[in-house]
N, C-alpha and C positions, 0 to 999 in steps of 0.2 A: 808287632802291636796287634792285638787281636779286632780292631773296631774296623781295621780294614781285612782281614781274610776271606769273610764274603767274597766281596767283591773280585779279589785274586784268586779264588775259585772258579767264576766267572770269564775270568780272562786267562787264566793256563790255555784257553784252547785257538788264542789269539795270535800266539808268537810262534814266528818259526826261529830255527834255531841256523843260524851262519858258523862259517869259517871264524876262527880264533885268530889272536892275533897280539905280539909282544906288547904288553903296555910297559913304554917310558916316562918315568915320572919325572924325571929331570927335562927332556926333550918338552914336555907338553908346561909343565911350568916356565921355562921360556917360552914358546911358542905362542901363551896367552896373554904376556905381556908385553909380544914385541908388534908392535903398528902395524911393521909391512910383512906381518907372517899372513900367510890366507887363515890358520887358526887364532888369531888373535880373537881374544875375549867379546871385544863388543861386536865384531863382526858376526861369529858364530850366534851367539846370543840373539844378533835380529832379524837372523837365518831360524834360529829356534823356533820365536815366537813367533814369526811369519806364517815360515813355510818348512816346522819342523818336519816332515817327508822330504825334504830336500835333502837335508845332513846323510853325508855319508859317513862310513864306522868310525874312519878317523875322528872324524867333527864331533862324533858321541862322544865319543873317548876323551877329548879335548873338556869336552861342556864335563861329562861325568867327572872325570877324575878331578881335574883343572877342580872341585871343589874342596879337592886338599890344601890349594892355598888363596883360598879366599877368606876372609876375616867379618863378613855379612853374611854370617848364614843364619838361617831360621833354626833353632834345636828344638824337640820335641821338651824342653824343661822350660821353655821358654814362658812365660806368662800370659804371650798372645797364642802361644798356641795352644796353651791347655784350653784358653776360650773357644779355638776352634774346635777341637778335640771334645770340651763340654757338649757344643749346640751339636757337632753330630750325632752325638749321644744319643743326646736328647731328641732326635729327628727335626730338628731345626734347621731346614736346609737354606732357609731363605739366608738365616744368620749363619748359617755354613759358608756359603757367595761373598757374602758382605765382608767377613772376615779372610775366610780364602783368598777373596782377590789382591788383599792389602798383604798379607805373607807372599803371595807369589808375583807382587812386585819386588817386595825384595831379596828371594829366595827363588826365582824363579825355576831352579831346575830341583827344588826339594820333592823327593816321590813322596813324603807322605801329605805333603800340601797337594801334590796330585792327586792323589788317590782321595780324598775327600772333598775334591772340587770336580772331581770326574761324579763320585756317587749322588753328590748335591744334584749336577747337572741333569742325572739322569732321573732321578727322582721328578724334579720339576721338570722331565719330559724337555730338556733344552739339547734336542740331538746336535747339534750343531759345536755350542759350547763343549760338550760331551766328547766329541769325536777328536775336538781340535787338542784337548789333553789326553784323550788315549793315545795321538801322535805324539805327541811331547812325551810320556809316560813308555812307550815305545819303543822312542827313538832313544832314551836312557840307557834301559830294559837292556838292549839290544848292544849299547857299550857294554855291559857287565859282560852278557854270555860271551861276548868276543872277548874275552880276557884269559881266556881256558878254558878246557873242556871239564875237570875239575875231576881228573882220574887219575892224579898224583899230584903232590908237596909242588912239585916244580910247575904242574899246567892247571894247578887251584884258580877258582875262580873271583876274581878282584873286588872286593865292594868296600865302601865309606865306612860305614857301620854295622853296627849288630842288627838296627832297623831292617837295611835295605839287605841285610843277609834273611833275614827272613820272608822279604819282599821275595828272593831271588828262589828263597827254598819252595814258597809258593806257588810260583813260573813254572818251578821244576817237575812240580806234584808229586814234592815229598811231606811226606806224612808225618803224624806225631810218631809215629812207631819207629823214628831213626832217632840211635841215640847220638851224643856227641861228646867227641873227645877232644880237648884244647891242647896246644900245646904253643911254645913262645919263637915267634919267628923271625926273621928279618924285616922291620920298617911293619909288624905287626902281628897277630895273635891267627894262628892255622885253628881251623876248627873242621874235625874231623867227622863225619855222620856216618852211620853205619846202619844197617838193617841186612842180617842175615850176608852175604855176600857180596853185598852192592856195600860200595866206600864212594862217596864223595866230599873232593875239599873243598875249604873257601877260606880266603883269608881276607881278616879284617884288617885296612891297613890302618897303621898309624904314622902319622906322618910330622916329622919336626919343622915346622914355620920355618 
């Protein structure tokens, strides 16, 4: 979605890049629903919001992926969030806040509810607010790239959507000048980019409830 790539221009020079590491999607969908797991949902979650810098890769991965089976999420077709999406537009950041806060209570690991609650904050000069969702925004971030290195089919790099695939193209600083080739995968859609010699994957998963 192009109202946020400023901004992810801004921040490609923020992240460093870690060790990969096998994502289980069956292991972490249990894991989020059982009590006495240390990843269990609500615990992670007020680790998130707390003291997102705590979370280690696992715990990303957990929060990240774990939103393959949640049935509360925020979608960008959504009608609150096109209002969110309007006032940014429209540099309405005040109503950017106002609305922001009420999606990333119930959505709270959405990066594009991020990423326009980080830009609001900064604009109104609120370093604090700011900083506390570039952590959260981060600590996401930093699930995907540890998902693969994204130099073949097999070690492609993991994302929810088509959104957070561009989210992730951005981190990468890749350019328009890569083209992209689809093709149909296990549990989701491989998308292939290319520019002259360099290939990078990514697959979008898709995942059955």
């Amino acid at each position: 979605m192009k109202y946020h790539l400023f901004l992810l221009l801004f921040l490609t020079s923020v992240f460093s890049f870690g060790q990969t590491s096998k994502i289980d999607l069956k292991t972490i969908r249990k894991d989020l629903k059982n009590e006495k797991s240390p990843y269990n949902y609500d615990k992670l979650i007020f680790k998130y919001k707390a003291y997102p810098k705590s979370l280690d890769t696992v715990e990303s991965q957990h929060l990240y992926y774990g939103r393959n089976f949640r049935d509360d999420l925020v979608s960008t077709l959504d009608d609150d969030f096109k209002i969110l999406a309007e006032a940014f537009k429209n540099g309405d950041f005040e109503e950017c806040i106002k609305q922001g806060k009420l999606l990333y209570e119930k959505d709270p690991t959405n990066l594009d509810v991020l990423l326009i609650l980080m830009r609001a904050y900064d604009s109104k000069k609120e370093g604090s607010n700011f900083i506390h969702h570039l952590n959260q925004f981060r600590t996401l971030t930093d699930a995907v790239r540890s998902s693969g290195d994204g130099k073949s089919e097999k070690t492609a790099y993991l994302v929810n959507s088509v959104g957070d695939e561009y989210i992730l193209l951005n981190i990468l600083n890749l350019g328009q000048e890569y083209t992209r080739g689809s093709k149909p995968s296990r549990d989701g859609m491989l998308d292939i980019w290319q520019k002259e010699g360099n290939t990078i994957y990514i697959k979008v998963l898709y995942i059955n409830l």
